[in-house]
C-alpha positions in Angstrom: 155.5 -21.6 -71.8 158.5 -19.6 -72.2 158.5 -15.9 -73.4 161.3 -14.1 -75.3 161.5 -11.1 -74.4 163.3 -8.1 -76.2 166.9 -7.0 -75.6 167.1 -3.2 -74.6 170.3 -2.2 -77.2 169.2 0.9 -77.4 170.1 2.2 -73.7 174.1 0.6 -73.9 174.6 2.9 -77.2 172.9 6.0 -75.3 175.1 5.4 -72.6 178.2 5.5 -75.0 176.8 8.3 -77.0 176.8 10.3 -73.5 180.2 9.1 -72.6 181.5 10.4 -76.1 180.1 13.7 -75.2 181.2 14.0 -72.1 184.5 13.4 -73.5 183.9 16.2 -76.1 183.5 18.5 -73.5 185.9 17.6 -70.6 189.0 17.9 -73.8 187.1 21.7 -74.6 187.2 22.8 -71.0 190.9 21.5 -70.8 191.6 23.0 -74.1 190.1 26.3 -72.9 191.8 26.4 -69.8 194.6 26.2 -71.7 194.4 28.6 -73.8 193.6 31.3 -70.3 196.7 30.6 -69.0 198.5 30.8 -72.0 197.5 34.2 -72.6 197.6 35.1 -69.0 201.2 33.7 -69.1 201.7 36.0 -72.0 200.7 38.9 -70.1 202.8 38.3 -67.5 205.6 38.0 -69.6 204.7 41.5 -71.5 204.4 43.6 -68.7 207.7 42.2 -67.0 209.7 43.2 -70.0 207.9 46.8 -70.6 209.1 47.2 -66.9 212.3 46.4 -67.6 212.3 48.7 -70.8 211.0 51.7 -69.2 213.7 51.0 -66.1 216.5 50.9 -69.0 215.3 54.1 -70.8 215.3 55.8 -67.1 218.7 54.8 -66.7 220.0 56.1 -70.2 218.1 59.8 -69.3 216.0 59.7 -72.3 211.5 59.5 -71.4 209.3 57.6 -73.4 205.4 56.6 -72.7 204.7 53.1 -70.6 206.0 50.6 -73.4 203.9 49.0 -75.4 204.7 45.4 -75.8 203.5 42.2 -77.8 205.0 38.9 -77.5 204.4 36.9 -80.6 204.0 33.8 -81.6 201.5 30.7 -80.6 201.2 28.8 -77.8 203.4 30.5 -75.4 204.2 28.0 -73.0 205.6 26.0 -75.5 208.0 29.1 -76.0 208.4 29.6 -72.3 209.2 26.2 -71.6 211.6 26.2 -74.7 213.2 29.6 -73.3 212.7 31.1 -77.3 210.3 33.4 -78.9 210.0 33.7 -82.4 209.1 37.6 -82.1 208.6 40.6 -79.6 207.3 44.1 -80.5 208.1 46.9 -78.5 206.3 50.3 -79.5 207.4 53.4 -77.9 205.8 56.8 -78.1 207.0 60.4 -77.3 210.4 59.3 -77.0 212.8 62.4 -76.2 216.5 62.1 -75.4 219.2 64.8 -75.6 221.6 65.8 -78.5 224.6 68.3 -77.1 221.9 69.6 -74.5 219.0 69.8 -77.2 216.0 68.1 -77.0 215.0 65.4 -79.7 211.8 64.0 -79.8 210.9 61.0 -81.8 206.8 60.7 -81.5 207.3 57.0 -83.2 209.6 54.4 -82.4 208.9 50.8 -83.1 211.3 47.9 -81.8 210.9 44.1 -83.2 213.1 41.5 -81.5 213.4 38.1 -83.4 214.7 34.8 -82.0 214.6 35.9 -78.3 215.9 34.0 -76.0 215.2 34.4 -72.1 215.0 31.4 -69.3 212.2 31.1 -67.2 213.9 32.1 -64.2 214.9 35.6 -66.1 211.1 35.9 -66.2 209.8 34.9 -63.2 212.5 37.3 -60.8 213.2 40.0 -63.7 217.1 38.6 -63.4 219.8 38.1 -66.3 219.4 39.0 -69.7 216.5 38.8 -72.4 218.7 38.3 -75.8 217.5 39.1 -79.2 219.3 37.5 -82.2 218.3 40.9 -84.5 216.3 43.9 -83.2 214.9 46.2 -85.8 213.1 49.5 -85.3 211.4 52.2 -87.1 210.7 55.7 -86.1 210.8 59.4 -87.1 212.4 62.2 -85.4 210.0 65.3 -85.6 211.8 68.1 -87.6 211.1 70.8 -84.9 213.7 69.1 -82.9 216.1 68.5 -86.2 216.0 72.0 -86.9 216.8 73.2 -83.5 220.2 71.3 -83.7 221.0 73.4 -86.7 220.8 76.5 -84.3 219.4 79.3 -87.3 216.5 81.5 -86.1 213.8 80.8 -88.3 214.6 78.2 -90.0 212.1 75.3 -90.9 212.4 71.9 -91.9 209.8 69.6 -93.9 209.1 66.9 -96.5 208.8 68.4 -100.8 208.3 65.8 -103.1 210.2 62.6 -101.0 213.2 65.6 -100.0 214.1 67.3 -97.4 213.3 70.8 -97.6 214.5 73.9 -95.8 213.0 77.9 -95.4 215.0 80.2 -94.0 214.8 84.3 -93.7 218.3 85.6 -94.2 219.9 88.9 -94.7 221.9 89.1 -97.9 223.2 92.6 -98.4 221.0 94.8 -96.5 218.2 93.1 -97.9 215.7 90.8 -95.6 215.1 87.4 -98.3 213.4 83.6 -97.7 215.7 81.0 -98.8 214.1 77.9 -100.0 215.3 74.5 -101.3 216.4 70.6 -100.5 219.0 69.0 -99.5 220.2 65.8 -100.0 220.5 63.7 -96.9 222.2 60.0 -96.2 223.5 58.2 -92.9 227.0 59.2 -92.0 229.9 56.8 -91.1 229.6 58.0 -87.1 225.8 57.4 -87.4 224.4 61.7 -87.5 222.5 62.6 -90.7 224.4 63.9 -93.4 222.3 66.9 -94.3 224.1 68.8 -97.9 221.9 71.6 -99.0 223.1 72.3 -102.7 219.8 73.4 -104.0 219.0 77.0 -102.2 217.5 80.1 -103.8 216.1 83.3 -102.6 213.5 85.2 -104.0 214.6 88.9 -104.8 218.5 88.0 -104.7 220.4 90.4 -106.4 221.9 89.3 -109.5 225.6 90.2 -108.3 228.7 87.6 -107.7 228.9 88.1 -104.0 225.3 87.9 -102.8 225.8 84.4 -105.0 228.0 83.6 -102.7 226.8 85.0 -99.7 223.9 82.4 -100.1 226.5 80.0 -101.0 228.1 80.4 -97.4 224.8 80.2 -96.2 223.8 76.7 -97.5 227.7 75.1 -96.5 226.4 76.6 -93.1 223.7 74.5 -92.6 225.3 71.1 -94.7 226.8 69.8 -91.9 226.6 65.9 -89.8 224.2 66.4 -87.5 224.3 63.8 -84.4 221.5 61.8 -83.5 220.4 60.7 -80.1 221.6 57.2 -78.9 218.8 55.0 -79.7 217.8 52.1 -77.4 218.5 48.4 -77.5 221.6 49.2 -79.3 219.8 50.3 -82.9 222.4 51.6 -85.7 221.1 54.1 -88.0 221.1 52.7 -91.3 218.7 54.9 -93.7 216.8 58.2 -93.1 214.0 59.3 -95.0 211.9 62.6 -95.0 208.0 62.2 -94.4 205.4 64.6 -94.0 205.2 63.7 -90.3 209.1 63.6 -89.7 212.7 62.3 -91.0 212.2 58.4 -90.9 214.6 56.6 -89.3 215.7 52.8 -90.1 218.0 51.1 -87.8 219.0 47.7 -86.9 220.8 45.6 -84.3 222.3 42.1 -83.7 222.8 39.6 -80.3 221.2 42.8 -78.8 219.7 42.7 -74.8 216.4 43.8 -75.1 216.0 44.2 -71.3 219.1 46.7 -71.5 218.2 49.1 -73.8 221.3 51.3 -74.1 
């Protein structure tokens, strides 16, 4: 007599459900893979250009701290292979540079390129240029170093109430006074800050016509352009604006190579 025995479905649908899951985790482990090199490729690519920054700043004889940069934007082959990135961020710190043989130091100065373009090639040897479409950067310029291009003993610079405000000690008619006000301050044409101080007062100034305009003489003194160190990467001055911490600076560049800073 013949006997019907059982079919075993069970075993062909564990043997798919194992294949599915070995699937599952083959496409992780190529999908993490992926994602090391991309960001080791990203590293690569940030340290070549903060070599080539610091080289550039060398060159121009200003110092700055070891760059800080960030390429932006996900995944970064696809950027490489493309030979765009949608964004780099260079932040530099302690930059000093020389105005007419006076130190300027600018403890902040932030750089983002946009629309950079750079082959592989330029990447992989450190050869031909690494173009932004617009730079922007941000920084401040400490106002130790502002007021030292103003060349008056004792005078100090700060921030009062979103203005830029001065003390000086002068010596009006004998007598030893603090002068004290703001000035109003915009970009000039040539790219210096515009400093007019219209708004000075002394305590204890005699009440006669020429100390008036002894203090008068003193504030046209110290209203003058004063010139600004040649930023990097080609930046323009386009606003200033005093801080607590230092004079903010706003600046802007276009078609600008980032890997050629001056």
């Amino acid at each position: 007599m013949a006997h019907d025995y059982p079919v075993d479905e069970a075993r062909p649908r564990r043997r798919g459900r194992k294949l599915l899951v070995g699937l599952v985790i083959l496409l992780v482990l190529l999908a993490g893979l992926l994602v090391v090199a991309d960001r080791v490729a990203v590293g690569v690519a940030e340290r070549t250009i903060a070599e080539r920054v610091s080289q550039e700043i060398a060159k121009q004889g200003a110092q700055a701290a070891e760059p800080d940069v960030e390429v932006g934007g996900t995944p970064f082959l696809t950027q490489v292979l493309d030979g765009r990135y949608q964004r780099i961020t260079i932040n530099l710190r302690d930059v000093r540079a020389s105005v007419e043989g006076d130190a300027v130091r600018l403890p902040v100065l932030d750089v983002t390129a946009r629309n950079v373009r750079a082959t592989l090639d330029t990447l992989r040897s450190g050869q031909g240029d690494i173009v932004a479409d617009t730079v922007n950067g941000a920084g401040t310029i400490s106002y130790d170093s502002l007021a030292a291009l103003l060349n008056r003993p004792g005078l100090t610079l700060g921030e009062q109430n979103g203005k830029l405000a001065v003390t000086a000690p002068v010596d009006i008619l004998g007598q030893k006074l603090t002068v004290a006000g703001t000035a109003d301050i915009t970009v000039a044409d040539n790219g210096a800050v515009a400093l007019r101080f219209d708004d000075l007062d002394a305590a204890g100034l005699p009440n006669l016509p020429l100390a008036r305009a002894l203090l008068s003489n003193y504030a046209k003194g110290i209203s003058v352009d004063v010139p600004l160190p040649e930023l990097p990467f080609q930046l323009a001055v386009r606003e200033v604006r005093p801080l607590p911490e230092g004079l903010a600076v706003t600046a802007d560049a276009r078609n600008v190579p980032i890997n050629k800073v001056g």
